[in-house]
Backbone of each chain as ProteinMPNN parsed JSONL, in Angstrom:
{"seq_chain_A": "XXXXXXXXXXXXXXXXXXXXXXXXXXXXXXXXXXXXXXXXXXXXXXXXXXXXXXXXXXXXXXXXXXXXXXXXXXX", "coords_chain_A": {"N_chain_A": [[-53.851, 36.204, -8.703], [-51.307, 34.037, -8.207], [-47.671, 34.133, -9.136], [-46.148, 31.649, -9.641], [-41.996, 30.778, -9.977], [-41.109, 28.261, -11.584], [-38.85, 27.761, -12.877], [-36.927, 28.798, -11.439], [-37.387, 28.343, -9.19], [-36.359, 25.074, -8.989], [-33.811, 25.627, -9.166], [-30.267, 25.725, -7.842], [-29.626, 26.689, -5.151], [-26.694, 29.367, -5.17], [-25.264, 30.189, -2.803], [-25.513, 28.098, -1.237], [-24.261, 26.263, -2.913], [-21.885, 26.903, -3.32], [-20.628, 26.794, -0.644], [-21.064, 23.644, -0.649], [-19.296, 23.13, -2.374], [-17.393, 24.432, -0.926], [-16.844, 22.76, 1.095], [-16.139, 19.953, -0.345], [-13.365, 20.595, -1.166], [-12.442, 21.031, 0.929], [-12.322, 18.416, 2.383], [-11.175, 17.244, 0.812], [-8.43, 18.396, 0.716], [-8.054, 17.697, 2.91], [-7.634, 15.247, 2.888], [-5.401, 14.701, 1.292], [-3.687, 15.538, 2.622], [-3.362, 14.042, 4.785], [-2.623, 11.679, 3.014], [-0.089, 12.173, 2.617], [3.501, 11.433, 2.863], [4.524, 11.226, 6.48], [7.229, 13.275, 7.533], [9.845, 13.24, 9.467], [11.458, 15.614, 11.649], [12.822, 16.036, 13.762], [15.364, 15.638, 16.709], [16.218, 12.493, 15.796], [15.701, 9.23, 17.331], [17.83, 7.093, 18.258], [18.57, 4.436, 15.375], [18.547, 1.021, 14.67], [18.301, -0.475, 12.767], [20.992, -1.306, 11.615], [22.666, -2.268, 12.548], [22.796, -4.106, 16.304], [24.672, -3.032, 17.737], [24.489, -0.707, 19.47], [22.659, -0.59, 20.75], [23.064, -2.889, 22.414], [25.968, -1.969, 23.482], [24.828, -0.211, 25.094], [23.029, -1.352, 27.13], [25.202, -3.11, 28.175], [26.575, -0.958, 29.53], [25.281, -0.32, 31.317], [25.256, -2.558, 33.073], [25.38, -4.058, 36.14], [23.038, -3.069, 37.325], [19.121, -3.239, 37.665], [17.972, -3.964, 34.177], [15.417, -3.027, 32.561], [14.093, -3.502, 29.624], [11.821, -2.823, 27.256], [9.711, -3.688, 24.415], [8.157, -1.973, 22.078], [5.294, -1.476, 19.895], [4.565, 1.777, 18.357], [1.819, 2.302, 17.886]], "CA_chain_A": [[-53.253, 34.956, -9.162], [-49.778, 33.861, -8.127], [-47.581, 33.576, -10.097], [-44.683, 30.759, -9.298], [-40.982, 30.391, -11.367], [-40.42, 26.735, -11.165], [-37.643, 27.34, -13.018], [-35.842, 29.063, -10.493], [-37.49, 26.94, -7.625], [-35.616, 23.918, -8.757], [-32.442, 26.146, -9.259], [-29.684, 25.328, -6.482], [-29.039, 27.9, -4.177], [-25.555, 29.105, -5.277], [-24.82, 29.784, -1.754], [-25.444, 26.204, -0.848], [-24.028, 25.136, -4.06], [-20.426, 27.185, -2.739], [-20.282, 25.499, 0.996], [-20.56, 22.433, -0.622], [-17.888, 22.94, -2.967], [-15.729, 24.564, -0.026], [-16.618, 21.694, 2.135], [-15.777, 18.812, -0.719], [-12.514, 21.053, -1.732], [-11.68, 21.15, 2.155], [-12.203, 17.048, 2.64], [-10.095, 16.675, -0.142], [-7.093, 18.524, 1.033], [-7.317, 16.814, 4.397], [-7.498, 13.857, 2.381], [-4.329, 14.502, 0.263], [-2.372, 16.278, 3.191], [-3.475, 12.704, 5.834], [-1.75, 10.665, 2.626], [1.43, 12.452, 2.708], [4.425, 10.612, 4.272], [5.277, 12.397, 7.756], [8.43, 13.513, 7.539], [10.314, 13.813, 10.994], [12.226, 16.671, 11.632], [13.27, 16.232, 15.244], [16.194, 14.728, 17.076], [15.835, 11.053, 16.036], [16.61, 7.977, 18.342], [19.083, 5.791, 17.352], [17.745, 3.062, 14.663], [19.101, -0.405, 15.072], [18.618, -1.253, 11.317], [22.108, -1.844, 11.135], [23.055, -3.709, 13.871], [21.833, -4.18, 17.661], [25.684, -3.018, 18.588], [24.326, 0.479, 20.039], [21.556, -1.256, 22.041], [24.411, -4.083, 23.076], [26.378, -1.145, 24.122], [23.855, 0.491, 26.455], [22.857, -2.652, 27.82], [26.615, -3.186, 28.835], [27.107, -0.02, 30.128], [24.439, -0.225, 32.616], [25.104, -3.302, 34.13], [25.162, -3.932, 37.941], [21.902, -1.973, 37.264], [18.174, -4.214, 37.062], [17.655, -3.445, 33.176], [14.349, -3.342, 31.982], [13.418, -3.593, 27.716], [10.26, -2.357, 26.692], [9.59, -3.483, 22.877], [6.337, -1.684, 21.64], [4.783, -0.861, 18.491], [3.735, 3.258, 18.996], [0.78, 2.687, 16.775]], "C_chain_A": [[-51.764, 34.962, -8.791], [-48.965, 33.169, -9.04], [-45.964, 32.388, -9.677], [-43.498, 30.196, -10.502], [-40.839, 29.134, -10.825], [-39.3, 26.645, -11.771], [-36.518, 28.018, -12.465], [-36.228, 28.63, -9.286], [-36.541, 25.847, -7.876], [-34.333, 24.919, -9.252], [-31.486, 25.836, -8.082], [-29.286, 26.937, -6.437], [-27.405, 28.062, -4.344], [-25.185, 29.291, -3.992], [-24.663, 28.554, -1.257], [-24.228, 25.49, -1.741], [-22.179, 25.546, -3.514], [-20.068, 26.569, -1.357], [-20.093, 24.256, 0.555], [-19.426, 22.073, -1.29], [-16.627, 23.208, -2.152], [-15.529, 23.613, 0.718], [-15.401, 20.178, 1.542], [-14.205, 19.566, -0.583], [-11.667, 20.795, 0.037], [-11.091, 19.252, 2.41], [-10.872, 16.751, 1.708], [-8.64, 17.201, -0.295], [-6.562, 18.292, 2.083], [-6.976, 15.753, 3.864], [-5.738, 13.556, 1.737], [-2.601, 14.973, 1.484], [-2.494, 14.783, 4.115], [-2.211, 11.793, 4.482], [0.005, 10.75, 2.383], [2.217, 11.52, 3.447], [4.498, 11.913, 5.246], [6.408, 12.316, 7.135], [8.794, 14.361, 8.7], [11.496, 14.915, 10.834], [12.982, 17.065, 12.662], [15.046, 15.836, 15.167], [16.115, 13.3, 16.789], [16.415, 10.239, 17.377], [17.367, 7.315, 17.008], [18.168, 5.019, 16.762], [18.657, 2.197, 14.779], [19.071, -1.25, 13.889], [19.828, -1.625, 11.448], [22.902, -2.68, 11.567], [22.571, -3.44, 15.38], [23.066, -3.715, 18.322], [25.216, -1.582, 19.602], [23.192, 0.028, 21.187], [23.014, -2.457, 23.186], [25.386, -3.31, 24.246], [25.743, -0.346, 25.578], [23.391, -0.363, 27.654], [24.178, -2.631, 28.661], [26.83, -2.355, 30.066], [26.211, 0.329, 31.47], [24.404, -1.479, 33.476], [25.764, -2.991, 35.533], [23.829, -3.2, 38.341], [20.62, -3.604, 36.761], [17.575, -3.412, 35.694], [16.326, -3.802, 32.862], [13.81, -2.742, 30.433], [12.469, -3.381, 27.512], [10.002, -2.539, 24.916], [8.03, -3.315, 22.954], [6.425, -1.106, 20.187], [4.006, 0.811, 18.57], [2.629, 3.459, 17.952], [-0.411, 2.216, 17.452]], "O_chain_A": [[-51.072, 35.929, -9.109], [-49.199, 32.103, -9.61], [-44.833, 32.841, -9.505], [-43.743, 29.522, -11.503], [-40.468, 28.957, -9.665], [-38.566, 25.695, -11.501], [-35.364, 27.895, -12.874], [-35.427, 28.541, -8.354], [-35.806, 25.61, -6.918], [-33.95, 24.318, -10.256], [-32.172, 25.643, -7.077], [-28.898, 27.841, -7.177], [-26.696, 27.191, -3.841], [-24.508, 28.301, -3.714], [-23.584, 28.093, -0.885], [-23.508, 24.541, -1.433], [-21.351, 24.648, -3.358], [-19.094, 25.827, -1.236], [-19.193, 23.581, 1.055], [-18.695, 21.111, -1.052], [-15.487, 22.76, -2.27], [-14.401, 23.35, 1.134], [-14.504, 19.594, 2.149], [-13.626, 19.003, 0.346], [-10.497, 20.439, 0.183], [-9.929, 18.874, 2.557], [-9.843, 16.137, 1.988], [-7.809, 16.746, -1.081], [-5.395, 18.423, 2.451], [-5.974, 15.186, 4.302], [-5.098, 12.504, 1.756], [-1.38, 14.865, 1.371], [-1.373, 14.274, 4.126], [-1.133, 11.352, 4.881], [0.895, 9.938, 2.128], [1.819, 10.903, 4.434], [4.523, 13.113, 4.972], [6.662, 11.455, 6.292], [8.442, 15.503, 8.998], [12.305, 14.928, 9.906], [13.674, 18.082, 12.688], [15.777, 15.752, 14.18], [15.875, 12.71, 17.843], [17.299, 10.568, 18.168], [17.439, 7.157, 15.789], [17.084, 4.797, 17.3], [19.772, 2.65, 15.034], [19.57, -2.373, 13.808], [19.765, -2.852, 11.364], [23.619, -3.562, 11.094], [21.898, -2.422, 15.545], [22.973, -3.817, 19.545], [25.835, -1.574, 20.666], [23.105, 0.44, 22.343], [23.498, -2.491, 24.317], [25.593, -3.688, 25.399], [26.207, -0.074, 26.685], [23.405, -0.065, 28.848], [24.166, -2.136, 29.788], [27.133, -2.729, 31.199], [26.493, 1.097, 32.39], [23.671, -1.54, 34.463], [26.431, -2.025, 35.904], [23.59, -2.811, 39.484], [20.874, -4.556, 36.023], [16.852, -2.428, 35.85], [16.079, -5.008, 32.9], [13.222, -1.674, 30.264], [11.935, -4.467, 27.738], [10.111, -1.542, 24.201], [7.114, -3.954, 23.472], [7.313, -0.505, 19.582], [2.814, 0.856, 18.874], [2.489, 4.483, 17.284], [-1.512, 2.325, 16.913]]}, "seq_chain_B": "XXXXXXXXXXXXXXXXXXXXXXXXXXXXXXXXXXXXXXXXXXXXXXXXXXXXXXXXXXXXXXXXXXXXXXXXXXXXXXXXXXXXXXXXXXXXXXXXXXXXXXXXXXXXXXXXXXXXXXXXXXXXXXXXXXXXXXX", "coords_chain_B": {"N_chain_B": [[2.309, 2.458, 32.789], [4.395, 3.921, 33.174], [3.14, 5.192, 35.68], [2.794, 2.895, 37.104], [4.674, 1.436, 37.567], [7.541, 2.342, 37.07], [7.661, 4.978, 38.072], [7.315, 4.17, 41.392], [9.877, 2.854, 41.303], [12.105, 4.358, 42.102], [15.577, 5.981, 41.562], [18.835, 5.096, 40.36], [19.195, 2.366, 40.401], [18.036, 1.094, 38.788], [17.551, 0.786, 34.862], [16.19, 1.846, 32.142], [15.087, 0.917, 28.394], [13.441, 1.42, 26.111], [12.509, 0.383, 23.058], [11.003, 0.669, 20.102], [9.162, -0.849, 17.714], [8.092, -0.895, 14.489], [5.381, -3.071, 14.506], [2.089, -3.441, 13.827], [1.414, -2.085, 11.859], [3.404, -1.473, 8.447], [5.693, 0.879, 8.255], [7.398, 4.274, 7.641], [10.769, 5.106, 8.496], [10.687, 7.574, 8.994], [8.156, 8.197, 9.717], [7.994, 6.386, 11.425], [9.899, 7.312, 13.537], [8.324, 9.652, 13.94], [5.974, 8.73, 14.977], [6.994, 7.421, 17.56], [8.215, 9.348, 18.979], [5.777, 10.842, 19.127], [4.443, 9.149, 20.725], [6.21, 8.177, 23.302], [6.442, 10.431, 24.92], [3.932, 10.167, 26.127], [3.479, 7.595, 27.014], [5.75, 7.01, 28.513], [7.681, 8.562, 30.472], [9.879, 8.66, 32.143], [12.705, 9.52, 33.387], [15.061, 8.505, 33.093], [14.821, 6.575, 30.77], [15.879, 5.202, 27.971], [15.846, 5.529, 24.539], [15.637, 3.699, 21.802], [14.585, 3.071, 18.077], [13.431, 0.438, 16.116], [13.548, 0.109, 13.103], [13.791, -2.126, 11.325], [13.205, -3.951, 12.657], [15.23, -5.291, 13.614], [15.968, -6.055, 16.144], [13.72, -7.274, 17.534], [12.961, -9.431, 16.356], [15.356, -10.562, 16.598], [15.338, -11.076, 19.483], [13.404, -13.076, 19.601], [13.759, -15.609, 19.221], [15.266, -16.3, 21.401], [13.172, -15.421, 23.593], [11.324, -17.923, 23.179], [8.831, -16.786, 21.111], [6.509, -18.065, 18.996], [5.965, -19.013, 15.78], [3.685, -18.291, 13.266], [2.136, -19.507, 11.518], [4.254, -20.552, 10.362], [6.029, -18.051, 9.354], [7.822, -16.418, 11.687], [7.381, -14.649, 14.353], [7.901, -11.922, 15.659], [9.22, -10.501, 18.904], [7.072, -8.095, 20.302], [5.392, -6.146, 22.443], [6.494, -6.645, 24.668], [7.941, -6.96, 27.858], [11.12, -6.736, 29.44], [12.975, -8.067, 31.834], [16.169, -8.32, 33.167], [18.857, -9.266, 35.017], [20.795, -7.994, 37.538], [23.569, -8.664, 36.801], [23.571, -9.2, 34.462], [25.217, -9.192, 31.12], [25.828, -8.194, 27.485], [26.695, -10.28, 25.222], [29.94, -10.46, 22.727], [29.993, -7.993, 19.975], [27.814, -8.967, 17.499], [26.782, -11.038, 18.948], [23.889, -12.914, 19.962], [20.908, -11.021, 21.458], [20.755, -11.399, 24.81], [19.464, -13.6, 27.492], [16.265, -12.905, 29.344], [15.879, -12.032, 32.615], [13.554, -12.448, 33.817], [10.307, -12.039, 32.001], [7.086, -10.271, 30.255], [4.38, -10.203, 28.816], [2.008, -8.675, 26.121], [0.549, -10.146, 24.245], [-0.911, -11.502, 21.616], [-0.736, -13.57, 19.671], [1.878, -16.176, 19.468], [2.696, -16.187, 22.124], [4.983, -18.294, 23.945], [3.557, -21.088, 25.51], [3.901, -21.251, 28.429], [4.53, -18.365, 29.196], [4.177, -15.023, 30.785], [1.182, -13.33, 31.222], [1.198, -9.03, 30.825], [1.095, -7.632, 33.735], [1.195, -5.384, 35.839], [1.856, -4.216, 38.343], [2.8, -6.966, 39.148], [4.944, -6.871, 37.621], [6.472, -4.753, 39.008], [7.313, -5.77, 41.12], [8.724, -7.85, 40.99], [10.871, -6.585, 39.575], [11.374, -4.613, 41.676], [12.721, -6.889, 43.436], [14.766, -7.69, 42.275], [16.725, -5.896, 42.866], [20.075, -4.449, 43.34], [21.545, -4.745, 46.282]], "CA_chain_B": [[3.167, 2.002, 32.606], [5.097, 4.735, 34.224], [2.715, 5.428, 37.077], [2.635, 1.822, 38.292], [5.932, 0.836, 37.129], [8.885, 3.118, 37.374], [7.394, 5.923, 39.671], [7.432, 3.965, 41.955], [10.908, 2.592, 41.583], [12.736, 5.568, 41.618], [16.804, 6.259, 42.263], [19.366, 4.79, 39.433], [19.525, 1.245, 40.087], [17.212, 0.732, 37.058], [17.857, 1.537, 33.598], [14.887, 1.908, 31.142], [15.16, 1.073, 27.823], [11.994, 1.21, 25.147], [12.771, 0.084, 21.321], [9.665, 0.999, 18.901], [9.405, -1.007, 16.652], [6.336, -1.154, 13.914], [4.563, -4.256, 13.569], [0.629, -3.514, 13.428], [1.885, -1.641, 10.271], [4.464, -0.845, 7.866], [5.725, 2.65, 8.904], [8.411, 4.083, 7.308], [11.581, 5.738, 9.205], [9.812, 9.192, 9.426], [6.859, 7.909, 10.163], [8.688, 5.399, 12.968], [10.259, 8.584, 14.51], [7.394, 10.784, 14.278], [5.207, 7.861, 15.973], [7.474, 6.951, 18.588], [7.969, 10.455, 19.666], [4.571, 11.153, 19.992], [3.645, 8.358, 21.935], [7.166, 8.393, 24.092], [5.764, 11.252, 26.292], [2.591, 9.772, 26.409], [3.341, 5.986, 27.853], [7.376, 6.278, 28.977], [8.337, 9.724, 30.817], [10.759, 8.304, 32.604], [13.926, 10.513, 32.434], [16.253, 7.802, 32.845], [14.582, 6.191, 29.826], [16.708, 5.454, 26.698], [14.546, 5.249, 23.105], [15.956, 3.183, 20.381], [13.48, 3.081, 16.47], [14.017, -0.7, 15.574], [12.641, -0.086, 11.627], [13.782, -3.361, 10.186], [12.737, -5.242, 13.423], [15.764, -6.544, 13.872], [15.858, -6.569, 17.81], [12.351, -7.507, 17.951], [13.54, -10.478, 15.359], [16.311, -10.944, 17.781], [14.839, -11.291, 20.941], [12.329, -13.427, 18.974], [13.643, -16.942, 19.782], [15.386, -16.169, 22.901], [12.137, -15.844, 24.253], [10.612, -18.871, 22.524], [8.168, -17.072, 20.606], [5.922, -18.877, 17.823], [6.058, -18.674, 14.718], [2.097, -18.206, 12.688], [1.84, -20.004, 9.768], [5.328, -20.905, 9.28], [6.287, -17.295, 9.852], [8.307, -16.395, 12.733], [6.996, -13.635, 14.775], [8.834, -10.677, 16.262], [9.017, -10.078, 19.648], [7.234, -6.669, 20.796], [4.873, -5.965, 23.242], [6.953, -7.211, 25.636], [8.514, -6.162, 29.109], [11.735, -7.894, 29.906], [14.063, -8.053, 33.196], [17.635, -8.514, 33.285], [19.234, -8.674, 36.589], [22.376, -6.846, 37.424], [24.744, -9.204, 36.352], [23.424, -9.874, 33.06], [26.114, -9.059, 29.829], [25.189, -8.619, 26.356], [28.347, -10.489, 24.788], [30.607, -9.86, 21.834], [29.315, -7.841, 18.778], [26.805, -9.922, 16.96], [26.094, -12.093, 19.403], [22.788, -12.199, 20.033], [20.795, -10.453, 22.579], [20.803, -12.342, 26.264], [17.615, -14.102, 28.037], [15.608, -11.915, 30.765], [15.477, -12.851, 34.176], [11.777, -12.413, 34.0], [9.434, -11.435, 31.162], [5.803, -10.402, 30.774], [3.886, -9.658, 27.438], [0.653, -8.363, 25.719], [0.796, -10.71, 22.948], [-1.947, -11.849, 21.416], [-0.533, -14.682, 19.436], [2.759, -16.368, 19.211], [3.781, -16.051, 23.493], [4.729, -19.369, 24.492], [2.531, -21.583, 26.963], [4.452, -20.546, 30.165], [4.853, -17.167, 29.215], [3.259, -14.3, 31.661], [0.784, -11.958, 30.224], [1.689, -8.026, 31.453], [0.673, -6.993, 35.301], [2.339, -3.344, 35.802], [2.372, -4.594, 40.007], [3.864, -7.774, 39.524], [6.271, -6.453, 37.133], [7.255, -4.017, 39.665], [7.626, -6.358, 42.117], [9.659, -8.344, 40.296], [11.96, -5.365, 39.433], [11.935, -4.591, 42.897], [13.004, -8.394, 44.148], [15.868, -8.074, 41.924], [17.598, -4.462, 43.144], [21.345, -4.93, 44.13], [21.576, -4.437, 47.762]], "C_chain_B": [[4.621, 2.663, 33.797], [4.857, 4.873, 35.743], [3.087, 4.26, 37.777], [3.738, 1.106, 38.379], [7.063, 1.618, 37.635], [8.609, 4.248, 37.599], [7.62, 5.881, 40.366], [8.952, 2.729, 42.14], [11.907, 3.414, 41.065], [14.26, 4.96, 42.006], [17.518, 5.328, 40.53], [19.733, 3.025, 39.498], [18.575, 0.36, 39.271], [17.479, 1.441, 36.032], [16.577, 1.031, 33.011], [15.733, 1.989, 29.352], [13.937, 0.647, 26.939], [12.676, 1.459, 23.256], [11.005, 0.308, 21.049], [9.956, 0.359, 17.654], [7.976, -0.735, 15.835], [5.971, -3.092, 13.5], [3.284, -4.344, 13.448], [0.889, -3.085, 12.27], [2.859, -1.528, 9.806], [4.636, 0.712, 8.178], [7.156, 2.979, 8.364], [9.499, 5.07, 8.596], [11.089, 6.811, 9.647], [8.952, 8.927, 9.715], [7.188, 7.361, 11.727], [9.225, 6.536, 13.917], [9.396, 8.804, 14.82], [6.39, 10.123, 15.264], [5.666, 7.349, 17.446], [7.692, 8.497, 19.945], [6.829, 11.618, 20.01], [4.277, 10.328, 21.006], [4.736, 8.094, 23.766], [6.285, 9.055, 25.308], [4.608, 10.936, 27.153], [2.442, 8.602, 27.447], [5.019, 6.397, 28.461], [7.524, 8.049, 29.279], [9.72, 9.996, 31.972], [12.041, 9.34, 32.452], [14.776, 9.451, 32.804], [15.859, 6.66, 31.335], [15.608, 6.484, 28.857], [16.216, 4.791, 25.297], [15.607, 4.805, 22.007], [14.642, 2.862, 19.179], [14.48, 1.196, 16.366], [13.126, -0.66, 14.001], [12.614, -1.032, 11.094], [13.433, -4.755, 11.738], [13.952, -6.241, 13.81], [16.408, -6.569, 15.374], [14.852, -7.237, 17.833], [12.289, -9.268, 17.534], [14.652, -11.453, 16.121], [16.261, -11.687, 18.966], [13.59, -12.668, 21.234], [12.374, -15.125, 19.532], [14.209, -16.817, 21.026], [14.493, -16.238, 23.745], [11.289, -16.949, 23.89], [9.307, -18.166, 22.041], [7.901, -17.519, 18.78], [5.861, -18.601, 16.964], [4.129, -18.801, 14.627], [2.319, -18.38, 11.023], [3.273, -20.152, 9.064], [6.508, -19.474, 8.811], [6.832, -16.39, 11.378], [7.848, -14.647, 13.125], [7.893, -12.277, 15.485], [8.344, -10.617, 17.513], [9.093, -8.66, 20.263], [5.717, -7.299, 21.785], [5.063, -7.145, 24.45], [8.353, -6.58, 26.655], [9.864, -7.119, 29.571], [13.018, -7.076, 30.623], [15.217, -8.36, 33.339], [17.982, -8.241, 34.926], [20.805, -8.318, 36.372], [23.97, -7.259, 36.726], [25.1, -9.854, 35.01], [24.48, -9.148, 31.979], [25.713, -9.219, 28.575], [26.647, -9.227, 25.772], [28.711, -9.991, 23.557], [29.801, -9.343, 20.675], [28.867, -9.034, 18.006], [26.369, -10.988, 17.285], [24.731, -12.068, 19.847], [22.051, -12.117, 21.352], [21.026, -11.258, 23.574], [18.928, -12.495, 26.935], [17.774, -13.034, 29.103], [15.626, -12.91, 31.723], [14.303, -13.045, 34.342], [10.995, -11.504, 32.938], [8.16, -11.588, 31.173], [5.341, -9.921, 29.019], [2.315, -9.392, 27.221], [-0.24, -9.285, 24.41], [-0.213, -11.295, 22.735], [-1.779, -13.323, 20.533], [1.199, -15.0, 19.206], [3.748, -16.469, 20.52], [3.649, -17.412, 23.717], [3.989, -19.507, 26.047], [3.148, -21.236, 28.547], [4.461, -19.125, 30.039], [3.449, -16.267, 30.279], [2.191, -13.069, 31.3], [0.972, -10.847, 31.697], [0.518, -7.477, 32.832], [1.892, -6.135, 35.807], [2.339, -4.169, 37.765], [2.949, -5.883, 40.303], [5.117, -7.563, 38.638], [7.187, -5.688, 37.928], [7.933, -4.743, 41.036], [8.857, -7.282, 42.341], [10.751, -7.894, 40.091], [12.342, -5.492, 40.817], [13.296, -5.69, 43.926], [14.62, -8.436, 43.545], [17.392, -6.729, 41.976], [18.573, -5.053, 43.636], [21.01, -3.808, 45.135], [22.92, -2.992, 48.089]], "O_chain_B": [[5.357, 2.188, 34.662], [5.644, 4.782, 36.685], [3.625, 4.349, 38.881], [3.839, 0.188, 39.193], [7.442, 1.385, 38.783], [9.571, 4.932, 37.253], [8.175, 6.853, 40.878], [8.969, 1.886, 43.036], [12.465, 3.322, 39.972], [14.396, 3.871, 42.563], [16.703, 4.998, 39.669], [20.489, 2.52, 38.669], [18.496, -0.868, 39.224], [17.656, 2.655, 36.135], [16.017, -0.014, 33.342], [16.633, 2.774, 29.055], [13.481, -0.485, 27.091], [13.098, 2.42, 22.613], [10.072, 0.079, 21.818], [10.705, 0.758, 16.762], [6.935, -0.421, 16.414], [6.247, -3.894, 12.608], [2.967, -5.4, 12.9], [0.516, -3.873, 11.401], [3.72, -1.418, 10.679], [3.726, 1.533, 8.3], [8.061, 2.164, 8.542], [8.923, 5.66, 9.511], [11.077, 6.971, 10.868], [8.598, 9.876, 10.414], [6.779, 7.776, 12.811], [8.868, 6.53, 15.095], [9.091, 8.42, 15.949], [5.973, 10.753, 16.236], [4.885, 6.958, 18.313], [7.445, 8.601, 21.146], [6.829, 12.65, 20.681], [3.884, 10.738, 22.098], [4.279, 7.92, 24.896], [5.687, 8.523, 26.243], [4.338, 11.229, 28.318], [1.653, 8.543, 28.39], [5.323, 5.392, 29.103], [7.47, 8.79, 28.297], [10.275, 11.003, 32.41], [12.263, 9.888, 31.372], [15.832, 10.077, 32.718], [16.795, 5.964, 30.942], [16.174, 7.572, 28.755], [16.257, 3.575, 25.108], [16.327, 5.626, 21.439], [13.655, 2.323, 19.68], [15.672, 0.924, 16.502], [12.138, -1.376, 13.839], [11.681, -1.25, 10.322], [13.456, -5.986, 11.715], [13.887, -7.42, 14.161], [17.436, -7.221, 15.558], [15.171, -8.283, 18.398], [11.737, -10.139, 18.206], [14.727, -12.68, 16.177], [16.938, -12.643, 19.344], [13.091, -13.107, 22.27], [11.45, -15.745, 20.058], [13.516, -17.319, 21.911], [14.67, -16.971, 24.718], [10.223, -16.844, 24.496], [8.341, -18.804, 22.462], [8.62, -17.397, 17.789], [5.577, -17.403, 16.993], [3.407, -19.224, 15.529], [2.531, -17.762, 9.98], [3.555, -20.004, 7.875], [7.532, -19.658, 8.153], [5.99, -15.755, 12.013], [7.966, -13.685, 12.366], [9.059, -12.654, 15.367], [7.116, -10.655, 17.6], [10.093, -8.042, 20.628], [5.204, -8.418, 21.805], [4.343, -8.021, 24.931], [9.368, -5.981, 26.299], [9.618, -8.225, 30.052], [13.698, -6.099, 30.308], [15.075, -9.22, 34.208], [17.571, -7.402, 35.727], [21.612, -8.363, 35.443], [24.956, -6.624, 36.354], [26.029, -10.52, 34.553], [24.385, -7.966, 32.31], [25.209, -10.31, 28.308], [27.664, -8.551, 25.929], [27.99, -9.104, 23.099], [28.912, -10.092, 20.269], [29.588, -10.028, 17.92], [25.781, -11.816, 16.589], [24.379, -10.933, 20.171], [22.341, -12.873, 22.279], [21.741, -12.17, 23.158], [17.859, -11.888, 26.865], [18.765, -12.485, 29.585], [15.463, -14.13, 31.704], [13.964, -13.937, 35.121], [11.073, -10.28, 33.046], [7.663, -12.551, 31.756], [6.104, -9.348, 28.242], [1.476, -9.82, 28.013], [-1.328, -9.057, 23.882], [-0.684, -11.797, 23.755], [-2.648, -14.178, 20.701], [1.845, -14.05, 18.764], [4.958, -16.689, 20.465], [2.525, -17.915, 23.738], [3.849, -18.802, 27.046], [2.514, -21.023, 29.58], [4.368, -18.61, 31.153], [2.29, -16.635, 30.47], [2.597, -11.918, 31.136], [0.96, -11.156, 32.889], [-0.629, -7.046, 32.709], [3.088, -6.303, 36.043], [3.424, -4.705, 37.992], [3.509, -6.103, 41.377], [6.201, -8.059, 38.943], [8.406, -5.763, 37.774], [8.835, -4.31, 41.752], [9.626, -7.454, 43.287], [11.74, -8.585, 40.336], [13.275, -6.181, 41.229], [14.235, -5.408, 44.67], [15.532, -9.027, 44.124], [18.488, -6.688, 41.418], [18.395, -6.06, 44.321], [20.531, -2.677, 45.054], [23.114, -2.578, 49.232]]}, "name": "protein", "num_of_chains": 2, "seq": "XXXXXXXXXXXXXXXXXXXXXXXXXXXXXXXXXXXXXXXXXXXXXXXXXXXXXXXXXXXXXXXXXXXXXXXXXXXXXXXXXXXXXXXXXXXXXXXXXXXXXXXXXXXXXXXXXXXXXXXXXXXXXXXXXXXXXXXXXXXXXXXXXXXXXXXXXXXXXXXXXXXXXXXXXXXXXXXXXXXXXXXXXXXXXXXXXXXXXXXXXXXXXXXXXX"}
């Protein structure tokens, strides 16, 4: 006669039951590190919030030259 | 952009300049850096290139009626995704005046380019460039 535990057949496999907790635990610190702000750390470019005189300037300083402007969105 | 564009018009009688601004999203300053200098290398390797961050849009805002574009809904649009030509003798004038018209512009714009305006062709832009080299 065989004898079968059903109550450790429907038991979860704690192995299983740990992957899925490392998996959710992983999603959820990509999740929390993706909502971070970046924060740049480089050389910046110039920003132009304050006025357009540093663009105005460059402009200037290159004439006799064919200037070409590129406005893009890098997203 | 590079390849078909300013590769092939090498030597210094072009200047490159590329503003970033954000308008598909809000992006903040660190974000606007960190985005512009990833994608920099990517589309613009130009080494005579010169990178200005516009965060508050206000070139893009600027440049906005100069080129006649449209407002949407009563909302005036910003001009970006757009390529524009100055020829050699163009002047930006006194502080806070505002920017100067292109000799020739081209755009990607999906709403808001006025009815004459040219949508962007990298070989007639260059051609264009070309047409307008001082001798």
């Amino acid at each position: 006669m065989t004898y079968i535990d059903h109550d450790r057949a429907a038991a979860p496999d704690p192995l299983k039951r740990g992957v899925r907790i490392a998996v959710l635990l992983a999603l959820l610190g990509a999740a929390i590190y993706l909502s971070l702000p970046a924060h740049f750390s480089g050389q910046p470019f110039p920003d132009l919030a304050a006025n357009l005189d540093p663009l105005a300037a460059e402009f200037n300083r290159n004439a006799g030259k064919v200037r070409v402007v590129l406005i893009t969105d890098p997203t | 952009m590079q390849r078909k564009v300013f590769d092939r018009l090498p030597g210094d009688r072009v200047s490159v300049t590329a503003i970033w601004v954000p308008v598909n999203r809000e992006q903040s300053w660190d974000e606007l850096q960190t985005n512009a200098h990833r994608e920099q290398p990517r589309w613009l390797t130009d080494p005579r290139a010169v990178n200005f961050t516009d965060s508050t849009r206000r070139a893009a805002m600027a440049w906005a009626p100069v080129l006649d574009i449209k407002p949407l809904y009563g909302v005036q649009l910003p001009a970006w995704d757009v390529y524009l030509v100055f020829g050699p003798d163009a002047r930006w004038g006194p502080p806070g005046a505002p920017p100067p018209a292109p000799a020739f512009w081209m755009h990607q714009l999906s709403t808001g380019a006025p009815a004459n305006s040219i949508r962007l062709n990298p070989d007639q832009l260059r051609a264009r460039i070309e047409a307008m080299l001082p001798k």
